[in-house]
C-alpha positions in Angstrom: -53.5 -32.4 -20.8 -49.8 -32.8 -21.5 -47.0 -30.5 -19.8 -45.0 -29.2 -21.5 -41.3 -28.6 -21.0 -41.7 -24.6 -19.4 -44.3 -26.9 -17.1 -42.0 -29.2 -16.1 -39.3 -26.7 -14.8 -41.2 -24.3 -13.3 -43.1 -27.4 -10.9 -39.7 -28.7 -10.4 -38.5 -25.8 -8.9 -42.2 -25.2 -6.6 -43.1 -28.3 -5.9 -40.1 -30.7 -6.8 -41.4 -32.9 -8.4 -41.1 -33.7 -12.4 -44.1 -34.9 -14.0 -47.1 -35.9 -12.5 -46.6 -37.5 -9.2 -48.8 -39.9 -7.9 -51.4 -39.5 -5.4 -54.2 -37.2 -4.5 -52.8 -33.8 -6.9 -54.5 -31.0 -8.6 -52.2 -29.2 -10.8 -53.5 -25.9 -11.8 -52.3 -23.8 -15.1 -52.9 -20.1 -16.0 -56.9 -20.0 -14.3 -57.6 -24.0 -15.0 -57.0 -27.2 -13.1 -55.4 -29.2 -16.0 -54.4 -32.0 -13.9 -56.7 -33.7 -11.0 -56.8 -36.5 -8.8 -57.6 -38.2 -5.9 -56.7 -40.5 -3.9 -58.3 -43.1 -1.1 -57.2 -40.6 1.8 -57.7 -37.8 0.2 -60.7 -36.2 -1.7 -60.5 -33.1 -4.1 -63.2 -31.4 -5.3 -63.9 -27.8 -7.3 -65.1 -25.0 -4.4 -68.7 -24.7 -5.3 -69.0 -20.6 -4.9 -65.5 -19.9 -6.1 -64.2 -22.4 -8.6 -60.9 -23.2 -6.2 -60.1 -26.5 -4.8 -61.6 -27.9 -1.4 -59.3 -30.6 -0.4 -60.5 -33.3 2.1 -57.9 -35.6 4.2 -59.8 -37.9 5.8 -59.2 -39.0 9.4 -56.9 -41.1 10.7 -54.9 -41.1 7.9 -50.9 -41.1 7.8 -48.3 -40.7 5.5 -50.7 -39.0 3.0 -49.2 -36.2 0.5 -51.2 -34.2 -2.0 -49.7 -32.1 -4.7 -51.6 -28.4 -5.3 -48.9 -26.3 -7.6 -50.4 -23.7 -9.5 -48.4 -21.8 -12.7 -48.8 -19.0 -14.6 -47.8 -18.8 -18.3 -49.8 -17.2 -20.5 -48.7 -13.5 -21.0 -50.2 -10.7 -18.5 -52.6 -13.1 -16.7 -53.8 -12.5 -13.5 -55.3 -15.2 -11.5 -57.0 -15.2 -8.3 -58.5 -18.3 -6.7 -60.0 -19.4 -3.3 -58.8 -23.1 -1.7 -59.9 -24.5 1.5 -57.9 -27.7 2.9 -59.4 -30.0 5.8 -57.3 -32.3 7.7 -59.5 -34.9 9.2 -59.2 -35.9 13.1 -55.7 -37.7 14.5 -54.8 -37.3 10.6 -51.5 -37.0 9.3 -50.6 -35.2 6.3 -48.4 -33.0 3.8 -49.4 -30.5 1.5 -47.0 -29.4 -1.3 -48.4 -26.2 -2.6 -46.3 -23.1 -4.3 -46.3 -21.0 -7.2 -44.7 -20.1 -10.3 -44.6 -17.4 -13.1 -43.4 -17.2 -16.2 -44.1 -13.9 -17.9 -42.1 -12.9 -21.0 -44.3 -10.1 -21.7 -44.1 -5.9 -20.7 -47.7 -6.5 -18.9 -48.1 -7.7 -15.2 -48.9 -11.7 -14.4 -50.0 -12.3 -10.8 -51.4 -14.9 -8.6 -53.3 -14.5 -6.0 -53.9 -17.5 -3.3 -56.5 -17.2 -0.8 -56.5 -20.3 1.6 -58.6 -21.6 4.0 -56.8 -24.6 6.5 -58.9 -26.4 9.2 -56.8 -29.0 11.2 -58.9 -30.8 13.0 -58.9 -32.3 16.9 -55.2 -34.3 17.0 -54.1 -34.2 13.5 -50.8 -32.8 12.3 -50.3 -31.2 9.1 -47.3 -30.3 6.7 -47.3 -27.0 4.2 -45.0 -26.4 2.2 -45.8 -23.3 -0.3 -42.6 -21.9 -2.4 -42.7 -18.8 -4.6 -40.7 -18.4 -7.9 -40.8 -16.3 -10.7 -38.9 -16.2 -14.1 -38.5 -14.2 -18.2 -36.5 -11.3 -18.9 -39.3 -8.8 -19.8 -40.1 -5.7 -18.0 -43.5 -7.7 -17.2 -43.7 -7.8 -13.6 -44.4 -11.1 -11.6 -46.4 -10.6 -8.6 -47.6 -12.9 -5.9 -49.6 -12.4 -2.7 -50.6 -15.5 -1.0 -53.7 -15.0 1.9 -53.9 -17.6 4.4 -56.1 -18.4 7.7 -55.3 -21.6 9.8 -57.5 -22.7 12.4 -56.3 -25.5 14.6 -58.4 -26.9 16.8 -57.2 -29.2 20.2 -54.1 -31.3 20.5 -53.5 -30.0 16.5 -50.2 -29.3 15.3 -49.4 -27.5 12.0 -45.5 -26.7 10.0 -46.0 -24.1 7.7 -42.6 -23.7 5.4 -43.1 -20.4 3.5 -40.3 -19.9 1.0 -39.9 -17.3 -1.9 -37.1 -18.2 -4.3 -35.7 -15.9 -6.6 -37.4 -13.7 -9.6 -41.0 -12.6 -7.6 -41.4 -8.6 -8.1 -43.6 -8.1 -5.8 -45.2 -9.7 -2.7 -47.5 -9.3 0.2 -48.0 -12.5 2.0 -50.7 -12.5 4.9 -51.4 -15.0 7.2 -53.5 -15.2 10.4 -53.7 -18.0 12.8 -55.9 -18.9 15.5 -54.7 -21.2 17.8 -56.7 -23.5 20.0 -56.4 -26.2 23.3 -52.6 -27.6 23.4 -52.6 -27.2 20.1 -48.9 -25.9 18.1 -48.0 -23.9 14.9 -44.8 -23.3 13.4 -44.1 -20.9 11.0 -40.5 -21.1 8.8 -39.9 -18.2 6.9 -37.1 -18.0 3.8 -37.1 -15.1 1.7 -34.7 -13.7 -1.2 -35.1 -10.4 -2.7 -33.1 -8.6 -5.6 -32.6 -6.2 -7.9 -35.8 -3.7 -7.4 -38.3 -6.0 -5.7 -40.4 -5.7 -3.0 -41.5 -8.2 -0.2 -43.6 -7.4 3.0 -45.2 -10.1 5.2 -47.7 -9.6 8.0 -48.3 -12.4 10.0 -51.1 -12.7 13.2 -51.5 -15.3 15.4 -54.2 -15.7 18.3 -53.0 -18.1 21.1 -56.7 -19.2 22.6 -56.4 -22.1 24.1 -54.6 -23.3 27.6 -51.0 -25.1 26.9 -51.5 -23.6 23.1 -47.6 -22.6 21.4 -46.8 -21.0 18.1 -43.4 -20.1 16.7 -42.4 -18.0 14.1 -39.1 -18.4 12.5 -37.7 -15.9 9.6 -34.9 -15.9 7.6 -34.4 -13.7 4.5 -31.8 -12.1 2.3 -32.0 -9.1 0.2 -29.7 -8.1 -1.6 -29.0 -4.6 -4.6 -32.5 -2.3 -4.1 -34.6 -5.0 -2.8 -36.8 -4.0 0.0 -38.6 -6.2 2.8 -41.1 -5.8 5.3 -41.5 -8.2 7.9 -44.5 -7.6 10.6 -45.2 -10.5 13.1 -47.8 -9.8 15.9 -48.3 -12.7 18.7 -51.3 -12.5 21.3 -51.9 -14.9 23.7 -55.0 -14.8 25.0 -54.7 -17.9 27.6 -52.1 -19.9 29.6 -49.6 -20.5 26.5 -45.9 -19.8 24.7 -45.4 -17.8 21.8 -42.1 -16.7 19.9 -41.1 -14.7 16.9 -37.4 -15.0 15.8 -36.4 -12.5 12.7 -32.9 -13.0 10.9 -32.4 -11.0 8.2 -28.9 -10.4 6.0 -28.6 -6.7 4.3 -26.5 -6.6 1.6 -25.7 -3.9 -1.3 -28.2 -1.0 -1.4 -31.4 -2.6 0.1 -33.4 -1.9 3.0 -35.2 -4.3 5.6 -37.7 -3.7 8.3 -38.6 -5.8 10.8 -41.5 -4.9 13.5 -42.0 -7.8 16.0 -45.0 -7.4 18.3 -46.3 -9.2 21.6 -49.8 -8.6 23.1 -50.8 -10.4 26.4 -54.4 -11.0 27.7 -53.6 -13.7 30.0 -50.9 -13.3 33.0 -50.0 -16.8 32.4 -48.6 -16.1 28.8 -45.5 -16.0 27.4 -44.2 -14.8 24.8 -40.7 -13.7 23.1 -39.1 -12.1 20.4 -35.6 -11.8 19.1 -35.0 -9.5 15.7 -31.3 -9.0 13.8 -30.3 -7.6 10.7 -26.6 -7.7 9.6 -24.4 -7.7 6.7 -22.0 -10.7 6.2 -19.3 -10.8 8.5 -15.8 -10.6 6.9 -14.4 -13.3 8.8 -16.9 -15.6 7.6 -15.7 -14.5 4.1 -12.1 -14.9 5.2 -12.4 -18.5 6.2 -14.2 -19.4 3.2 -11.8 -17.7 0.7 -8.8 -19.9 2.3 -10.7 -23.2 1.7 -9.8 -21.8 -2.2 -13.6 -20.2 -3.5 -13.9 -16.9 -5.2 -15.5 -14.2 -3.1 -18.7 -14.7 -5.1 -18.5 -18.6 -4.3 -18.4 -17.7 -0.8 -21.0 -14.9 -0.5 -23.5 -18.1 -2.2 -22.2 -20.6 0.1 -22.9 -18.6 3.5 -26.5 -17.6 1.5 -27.2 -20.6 1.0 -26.5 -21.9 4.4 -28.7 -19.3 5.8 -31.5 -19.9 3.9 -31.7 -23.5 4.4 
């Protein structure tokens, strides 16, 4: 199947790519996988009890990247779908995953993503998963992404959870469980207008000796927009753990942020650090000189932040 041009923008913004990039990719449209492939690295195949994706990355691999965009068109739709991704042992590996909506219709369109990642003894992997919604109807666009991680010894894992602008509504879960000098971090952007409403609960379970996770969150909301933001670390063994929460205020929205730290091993530690501001003035100030209009300024310093 062909994309088509509302296709081609709304990949571009999730996955950043235009057309059909090469590799192992699945690209999946409004219930369907329209586009698949593999790769020699990388094996894809249909999840035989819930018609998702199990994607295989086969050990000792490097350098591999493999595409998994899923987009929502067709008016009202609602789409729910079950993905489990295996990264071999001493593999090395990127997934680009994400979602958009379009919905130019008075009926809701959501996705939901339920995901399954195992990273294997030694292997590092890459996830990148942006959110994006578009249309001008009174249609909402809702996404809630579920995700477990399990790494098991020496395993590293970069999760990049972004939400870009035009998502109604979201409740993004994800639980981690953490094993032998094994690591997980966890970056967080997240922009919210007008009316919108964002909450994320993250859990992570430090088992194994030497184990580390890190959480990093930075989001923006800005007119009514609301945002929940609940991170819970335990360590249950010899190992580091820290939550970091930045969050800008702006206009007439409201942002909670509820850090939590449970210890079941005296040889754990773990942090947290939580702020919510508005923009300071002077940054503004400075800006303005350099000759940009306030509004200019306000998207530069956002921009920054987010990054």
């Amino acid at each position: 199947m062909e994309l088509n041009k509302l296709d081609v923008e709304i990949l571009k913004e999730v996955a950043g790519i235009e057309g059909v990039p090469s590799g192992a990719v699945n690209i999946r449209k409004d219930g369907e996988a329209i586009i698949r492939s593999s790769s020699s690295g990388i094996k894809i195949s249909s999840h035989p009890e819930h018609g998702g994706l199990i994607v295989e990355i086969k050990p000792g691999i490097r350098n591999e990247k493999v595409h998994v965009p899923v987009i929502l068109t067709k008016p009202g739709f609602r789409d729910k779908v079950y993905n489990t991704f295996i990264v071999g042992e001493e593999a090395e590996a990127t997934i680009i995953a994400g979602c958009g909506i379009h919905n130019e219709s008075h009926s809701e369109s959501r996705h939901d993503g339920i995901h399954e990642i195992i990273v294997k003894k030694g292997a590092h992997l890459k996830y990148v998963e942006k959110h994006y919604g578009q249309g001008k109807s009174q249609g909402k666009k809702v996404l809630n992404p579920s995700t477990v991680i399990r790494l098991e010894a020496g395993a590293s894992a970069e999760l990049e959870m972004v939400q870009i602008r035009g998502v109604d509504d979201t409740c993004r879960t994800t639980v981690a469980y953490i094993g032998e000098r094994a690591s997980l971090k966890i970056i967080e952007r997240l922009l919210t207008h007008g009316e919108q409403n964002a909450e994320s609960n993250i859990d992570i379970y430090i088992e194994g000796s030497k184990g580390s996770a890190q959480v990093l969150s930075r989001s923006v909301a800005q007119d009514s927009s609301r945002q929940l933001f609940k991170a819970s670390l335990t360590g249950k063994a010899a190992c580091f753990g820290h939550v970091e929460c930045d969050a800008i205020i702006m206009d007439n929205a409201k942002i909670k942020a509820i850090p939590a730290l449970i210890a079941e091993d005296a040889d754990a530690v773990l942090t947290h650090e939580a702020a919510i501001g508005k923009i300071a003035g002077e940054q503004l100030i400075k800006l303005m000189s350099l000759g940009l209009t306030e509004k200019e300024a306000i998207e530069t310093i956002l921009n920054g932040f987010l990054r």
